[in-house]
C-alpha positions as CSV (number, residue, x, y, z in Angstrom):
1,X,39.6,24.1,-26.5
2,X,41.2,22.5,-29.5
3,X,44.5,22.1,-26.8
4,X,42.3,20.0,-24.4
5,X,39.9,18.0,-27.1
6,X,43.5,16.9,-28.5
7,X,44.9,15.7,-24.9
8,X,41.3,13.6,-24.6
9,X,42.3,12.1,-27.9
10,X,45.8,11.3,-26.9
11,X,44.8,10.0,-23.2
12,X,42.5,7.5,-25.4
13,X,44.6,6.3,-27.5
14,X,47.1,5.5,-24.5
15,X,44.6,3.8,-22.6
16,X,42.8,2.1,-24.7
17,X,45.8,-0.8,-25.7
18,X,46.5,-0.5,-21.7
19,X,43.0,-1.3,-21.2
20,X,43.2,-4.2,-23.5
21,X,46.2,-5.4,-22.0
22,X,44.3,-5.6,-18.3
23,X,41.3,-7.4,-19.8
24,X,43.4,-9.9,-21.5
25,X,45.4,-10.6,-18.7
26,X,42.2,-10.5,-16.0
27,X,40.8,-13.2,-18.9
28,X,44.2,-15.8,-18.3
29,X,43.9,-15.3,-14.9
30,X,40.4,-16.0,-14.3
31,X,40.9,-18.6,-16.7
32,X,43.8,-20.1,-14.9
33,X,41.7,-19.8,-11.5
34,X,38.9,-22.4,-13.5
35,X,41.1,-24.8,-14.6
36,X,44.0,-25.2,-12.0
37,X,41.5,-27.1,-9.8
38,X,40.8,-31.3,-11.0
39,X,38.2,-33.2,-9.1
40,X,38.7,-36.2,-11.4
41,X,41.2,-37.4,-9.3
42,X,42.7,-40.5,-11.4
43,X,45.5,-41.5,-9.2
44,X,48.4,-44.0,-9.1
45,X,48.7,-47.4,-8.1
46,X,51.6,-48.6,-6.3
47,X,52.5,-51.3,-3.9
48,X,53.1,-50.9,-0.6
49,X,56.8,-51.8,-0.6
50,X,57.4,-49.2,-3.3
51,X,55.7,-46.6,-1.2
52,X,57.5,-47.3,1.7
53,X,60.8,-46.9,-0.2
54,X,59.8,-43.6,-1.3
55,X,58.7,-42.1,2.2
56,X,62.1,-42.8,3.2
57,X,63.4,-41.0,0.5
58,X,61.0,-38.0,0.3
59,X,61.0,-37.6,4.4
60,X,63.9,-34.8,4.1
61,X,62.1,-32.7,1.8
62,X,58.6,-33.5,3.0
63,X,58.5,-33.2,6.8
64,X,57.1,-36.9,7.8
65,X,57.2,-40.5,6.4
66,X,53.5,-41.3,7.4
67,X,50.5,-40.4,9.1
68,X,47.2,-42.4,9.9
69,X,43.4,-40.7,10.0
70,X,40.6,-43.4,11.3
71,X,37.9,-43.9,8.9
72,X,35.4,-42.1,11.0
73,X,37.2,-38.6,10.6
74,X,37.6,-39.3,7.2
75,X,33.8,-39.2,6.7
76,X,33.1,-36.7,9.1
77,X,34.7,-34.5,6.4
78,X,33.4,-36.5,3.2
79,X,29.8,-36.1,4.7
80,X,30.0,-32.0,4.1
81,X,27.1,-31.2,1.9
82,X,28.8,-30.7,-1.5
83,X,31.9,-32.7,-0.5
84,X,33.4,-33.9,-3.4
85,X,36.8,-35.3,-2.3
86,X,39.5,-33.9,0.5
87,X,42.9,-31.6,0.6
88,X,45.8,-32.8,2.3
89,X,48.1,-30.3,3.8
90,X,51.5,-30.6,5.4
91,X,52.0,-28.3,8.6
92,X,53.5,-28.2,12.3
93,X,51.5,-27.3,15.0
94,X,54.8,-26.7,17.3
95,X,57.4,-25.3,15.0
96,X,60.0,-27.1,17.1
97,X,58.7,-30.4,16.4
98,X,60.8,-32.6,14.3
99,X,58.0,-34.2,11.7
100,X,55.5,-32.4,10.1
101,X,52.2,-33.5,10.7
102,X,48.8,-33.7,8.1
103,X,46.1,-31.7,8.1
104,X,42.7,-32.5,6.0
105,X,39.8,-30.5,5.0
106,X,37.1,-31.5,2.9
107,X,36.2,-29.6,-0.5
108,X,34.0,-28.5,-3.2
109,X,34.0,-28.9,-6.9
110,X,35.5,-25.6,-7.4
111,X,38.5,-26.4,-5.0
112,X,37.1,-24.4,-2.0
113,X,37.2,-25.5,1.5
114,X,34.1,-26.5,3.2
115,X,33.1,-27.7,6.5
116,X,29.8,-28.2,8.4
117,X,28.2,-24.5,10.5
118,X,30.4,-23.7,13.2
119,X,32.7,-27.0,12.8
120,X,36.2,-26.9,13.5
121,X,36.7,-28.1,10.0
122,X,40.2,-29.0,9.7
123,X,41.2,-32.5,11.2
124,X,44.9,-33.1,12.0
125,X,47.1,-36.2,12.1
126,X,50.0,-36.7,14.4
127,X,52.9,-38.4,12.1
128,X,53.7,-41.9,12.7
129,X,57.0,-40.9,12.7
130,X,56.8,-40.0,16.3
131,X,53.4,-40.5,17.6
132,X,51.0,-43.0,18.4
133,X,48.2,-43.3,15.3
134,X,45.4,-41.9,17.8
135,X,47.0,-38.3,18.4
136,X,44.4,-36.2,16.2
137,X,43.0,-32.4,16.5
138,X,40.3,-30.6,15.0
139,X,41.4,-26.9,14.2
140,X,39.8,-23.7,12.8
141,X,40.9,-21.6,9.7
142,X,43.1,-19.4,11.9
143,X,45.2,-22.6,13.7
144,X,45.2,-24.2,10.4
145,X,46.5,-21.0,8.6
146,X,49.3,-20.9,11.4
147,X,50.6,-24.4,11.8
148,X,51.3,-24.5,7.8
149,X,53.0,-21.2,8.0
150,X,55.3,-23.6,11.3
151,X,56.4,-25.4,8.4
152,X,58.0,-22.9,6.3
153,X,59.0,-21.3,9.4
154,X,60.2,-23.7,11.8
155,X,63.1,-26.0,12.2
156,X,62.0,-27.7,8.9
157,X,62.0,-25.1,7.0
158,X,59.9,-26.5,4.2
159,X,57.9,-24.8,1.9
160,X,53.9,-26.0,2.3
161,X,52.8,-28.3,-0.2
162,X,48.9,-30.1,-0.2
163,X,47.4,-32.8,-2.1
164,X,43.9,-33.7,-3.4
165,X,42.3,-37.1,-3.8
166,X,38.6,-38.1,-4.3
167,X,35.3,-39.1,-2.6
168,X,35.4,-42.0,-4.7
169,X,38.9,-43.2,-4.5
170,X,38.9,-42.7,-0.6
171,X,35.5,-44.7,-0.3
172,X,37.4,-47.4,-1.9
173,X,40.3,-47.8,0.3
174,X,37.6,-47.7,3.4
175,X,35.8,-50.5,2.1
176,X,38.8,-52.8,1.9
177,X,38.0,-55.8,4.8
178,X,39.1,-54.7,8.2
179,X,40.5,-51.5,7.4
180,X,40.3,-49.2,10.1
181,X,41.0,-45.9,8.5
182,X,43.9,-44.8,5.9
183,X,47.9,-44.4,5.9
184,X,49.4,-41.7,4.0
185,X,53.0,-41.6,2.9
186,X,54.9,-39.0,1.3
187,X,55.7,-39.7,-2.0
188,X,57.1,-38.0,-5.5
189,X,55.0,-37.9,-8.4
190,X,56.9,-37.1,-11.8
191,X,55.8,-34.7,-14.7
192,X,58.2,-34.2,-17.7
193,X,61.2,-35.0,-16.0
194,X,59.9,-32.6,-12.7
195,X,59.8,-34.2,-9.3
196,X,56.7,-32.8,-7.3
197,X,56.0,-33.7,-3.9
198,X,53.1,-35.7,-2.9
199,X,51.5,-38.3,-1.0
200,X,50.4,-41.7,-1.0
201,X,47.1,-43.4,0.7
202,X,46.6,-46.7,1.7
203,X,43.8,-49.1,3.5
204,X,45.1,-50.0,6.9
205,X,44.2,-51.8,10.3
206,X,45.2,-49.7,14.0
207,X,45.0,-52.4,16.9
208,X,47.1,-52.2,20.0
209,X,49.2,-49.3,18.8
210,X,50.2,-50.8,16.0
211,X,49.3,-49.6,12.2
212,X,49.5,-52.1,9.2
213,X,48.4,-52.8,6.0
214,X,44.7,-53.9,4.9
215,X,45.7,-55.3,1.7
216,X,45.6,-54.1,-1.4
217,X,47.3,-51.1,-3.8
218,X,48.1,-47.6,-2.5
219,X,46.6,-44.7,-4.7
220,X,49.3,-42.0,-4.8
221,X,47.5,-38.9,-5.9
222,X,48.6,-36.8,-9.0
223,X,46.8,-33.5,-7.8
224,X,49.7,-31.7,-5.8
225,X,49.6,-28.5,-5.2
226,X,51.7,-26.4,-6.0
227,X,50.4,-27.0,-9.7
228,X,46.3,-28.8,-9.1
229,X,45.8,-25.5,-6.2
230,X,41.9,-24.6,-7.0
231,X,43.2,-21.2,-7.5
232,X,45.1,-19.1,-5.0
233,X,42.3,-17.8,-3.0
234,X,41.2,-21.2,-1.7
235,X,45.1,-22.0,-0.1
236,X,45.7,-21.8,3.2
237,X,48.8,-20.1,2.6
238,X,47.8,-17.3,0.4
239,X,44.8,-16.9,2.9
């Protein structure tokens, strides 16, 4: 008896630091899973020239220059109940394409993806790169899931990346005087000295084929994920 009450004690004092050490580190990750996730968007201002310059230069490490999404999608997904701004993904939906193209999906305050009962809630954009501005396709979780997986697996061979930006700051750039919908250019946004990939949005007309610009700045967003992800759950590729 004394044999076995002594083994309790010593299987207590082993796990009770071990179980210490699991609550502190299910605390820093739960804590990291509240945090990682900004809907106070606050992007960049840039001029279009500057943005152009920088598509061409993030294009090999991005998948596309540019993409356009009419207005109308656009709300489509900002009009989801408890909308509060909308996730930009880069993907392929033929991993033998040559440009990636961009998928958005609107989202909640907590970084979660949303969409309307029994909607095919992911909208894709053909790239500009090699496609007329009108080429667009509504997915579901599983196509989603498999053309941003095409990027990391196809000829490419990039690793998936998404973006965030606002209700507000996309309202903005739809308001500007005969804007049609919104270009997005991939861009680089800098933090301490770190180069992350991102993307850049701007107000913009589509008549006869053609795309160009509405006036005004472009708002490049400083929520990329990797790093702003709404914890790891919510990602398509950790899905």
């Amino acid at each position: 008896m004394t044999t076995f009450k002594t083994h309790i004690v010593a299987m207590k004092t082993l796990l009770h630091p071990l179980f210490a050490a699991v609550l502190l580190l299910y605390s820093y990750q739960s804590s990291i899973a509240q945090t990682v996730f900004t809907k106070q968007d606050n992007p960049t201002k840039l001029q279009a020239n500057y943005v152009l310059e920088q598509a061409k230069t993030f294009l090999p490490n991005c998948g596309f220059s540019s993409a356009y999404i009419h207005a109308s999608d656009l709300k489509e997904l900002m009009n989801v109940k408890n909308c509060v701004g909308i996730r930009f993904y880069v993907a392929m939906a033929d991993p033998k394409q040559r440009f990636a193209d961009v998928i958005a999906v609107a989202v909640k305050d907590n970084g979660q993806e949303i969409g309307d009962f029994l909607e095919r809630k992911y909208h894709l954009a053909k790239p500009l790169d090699a496609h007329f501005p009108d080429e667009f396709e509504k997915l579901n979780l599983s196509s989603a899931k498999k053309y941003v997986f095409n990027l990391r697996d196809g000829v490419l061979g990039i690793k998936p990346y998404a973006v965030f930006l606002g209700l507000e700051s996309i309202s903005n750039l739809l308001k500007t005087e005969n804007a049609t919908g919104i270009r997005i250019y991939s861009s680089g946004y800098n933090v301490d000295g770190t180069e992350l990939r991102t993307m850049s949005f701007g107000a913009v007309k589509y008549e006869g084929k053609v795309v160009s610009d509405a006036g005004g700045d472009y708002l490049q967003s400083a929520l990329p994920c990797p790093v702003d992800c709404g914890g790891d759950p919510y990602i398509l590729w950790n899905r």
